[in-house]
Structures are given as structure tokens and as C-alpha cells.
C-alpha positions in Angstrom: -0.8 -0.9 0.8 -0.7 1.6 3.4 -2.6 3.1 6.2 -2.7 4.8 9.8 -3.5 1.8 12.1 -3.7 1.6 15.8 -1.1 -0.8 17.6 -3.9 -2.8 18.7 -5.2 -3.6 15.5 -1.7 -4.0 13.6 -1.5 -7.5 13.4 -5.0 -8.3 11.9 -4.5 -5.3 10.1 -1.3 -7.0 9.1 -2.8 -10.1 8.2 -5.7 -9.0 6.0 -3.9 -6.3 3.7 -1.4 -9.3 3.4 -4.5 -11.5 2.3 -5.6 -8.9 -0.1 -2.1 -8.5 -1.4 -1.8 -12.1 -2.9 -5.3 -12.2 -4.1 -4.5 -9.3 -5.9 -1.9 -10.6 -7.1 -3.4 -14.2 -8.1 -5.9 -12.3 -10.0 -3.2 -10.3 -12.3 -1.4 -13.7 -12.2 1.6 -11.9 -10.9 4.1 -14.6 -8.9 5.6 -13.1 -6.1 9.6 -12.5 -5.8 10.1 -13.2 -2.1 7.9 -12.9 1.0 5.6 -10.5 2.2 6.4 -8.1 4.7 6.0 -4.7 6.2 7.3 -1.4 7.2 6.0 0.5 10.4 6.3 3.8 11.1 7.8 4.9 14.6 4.5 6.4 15.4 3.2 3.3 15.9 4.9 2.0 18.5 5.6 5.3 20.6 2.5 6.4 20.3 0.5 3.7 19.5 -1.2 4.9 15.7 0.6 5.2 13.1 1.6 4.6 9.6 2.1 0.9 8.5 2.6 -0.3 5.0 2.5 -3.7 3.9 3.8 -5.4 0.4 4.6 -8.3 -1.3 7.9 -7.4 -4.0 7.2 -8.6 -7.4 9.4 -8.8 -10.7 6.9 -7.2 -12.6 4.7 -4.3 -12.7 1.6 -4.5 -11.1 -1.5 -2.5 -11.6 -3.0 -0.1 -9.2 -6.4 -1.7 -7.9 -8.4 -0.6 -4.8 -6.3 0.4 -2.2 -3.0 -1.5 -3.8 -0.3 0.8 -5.1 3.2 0.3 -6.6 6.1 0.9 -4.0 10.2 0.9 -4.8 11.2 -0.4 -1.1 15.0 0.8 -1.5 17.8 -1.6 -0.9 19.4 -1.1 2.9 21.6 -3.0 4.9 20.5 -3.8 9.0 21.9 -5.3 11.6 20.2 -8.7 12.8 20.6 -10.7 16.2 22.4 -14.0 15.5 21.7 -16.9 18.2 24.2 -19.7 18.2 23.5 -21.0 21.2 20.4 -19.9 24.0 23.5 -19.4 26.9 25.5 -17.1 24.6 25.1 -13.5 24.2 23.3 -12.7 20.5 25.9 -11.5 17.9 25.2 -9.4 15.4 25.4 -9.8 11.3 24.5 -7.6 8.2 20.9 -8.6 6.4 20.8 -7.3 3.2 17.5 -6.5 1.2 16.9 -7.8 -2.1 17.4 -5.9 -4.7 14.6 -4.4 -6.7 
């Protein structure tokens, strides 16, 4: 599900299309493959609107309903801050996405 938010509004934004994502997806009886989550465009944060997407990855095929629509989120490797301790410096480690 995506749509041009305001940074204000991002996390009940956030929240809600999350809401509406599982509902959706209890009504198909779809069982999700991992968490939800969601990509923001850059827009948003330097100029506080922009593009947000939110989705839920699943191991089946979903049907379009309302403003729900099937998205490939591509597989990508980022670096993460790592705390061992809270007087070290963070150190850095690969995440990698699921695949889909």
C-alpha cells in the first residue's frame, strides 16, 4: 500500500495501513512470511511529504483489494549499527533481506 504522506502524519499513517494490511490478509486467509514493514521515500524526510509504502511479504499471491496491491520488494544487502556494549562505539554488520 502506498501513498504521499506528510512527516507528521507518518506514523499513524504507518500504523493504520499496517492494520488494514493484516485484515486483509486474515480475510483471504493469507499467513504472513515475516513482519511488516515499510519503505520511505527521501522526500519525506527532507522535505517533509513524500512517498511511503507499507507491506507485509507473503508466500502466496494476494489479491488486489481497495487500496492493497502486490509489490516484489527486491532482495538488498544494508549495513546495520551493532551495539555490544553502550560505552563502545557501534560497529557495523550486513542485514540481508529475505528472499522473495
Amino acid at each position: 500500500m502506498s501513498e504521499v504522506i506528510d512527516v507528521k502524519e507518518a506514523s499513524a499513517w504507518y500504523q493504520g495501513a499496517l492494520g488494514e494490511l493484516y485484515a486483509v490478509l486474515a480475510a483471504h486467509k493469507v499467513t504472513p512470511a515475516g513482519p511488516g514493514g515499510a519503505i520511505y521515500a527521501n522526500d519525506l524526510f527532507s522535505y517533509a511529504r513524500g512517498e511511503t509504502t507499507v507491506f507485509v511479504p507473503c508466500g502466496e499471491p494476494v489479491r488486489a483489494t481497495g487500496r492493497i496491491s502486490r509489490l516484489v520488494v527486491p532482495e538488498v544487502e544494508l549495513p546495520s549499527p551493532c551495539m555490544p556494549a553502550p560505552t563502545r562505539m557501534p560497529t557495523w554488520r550486513t542485514v540481508r533481506s529475505p528472499p522473495m
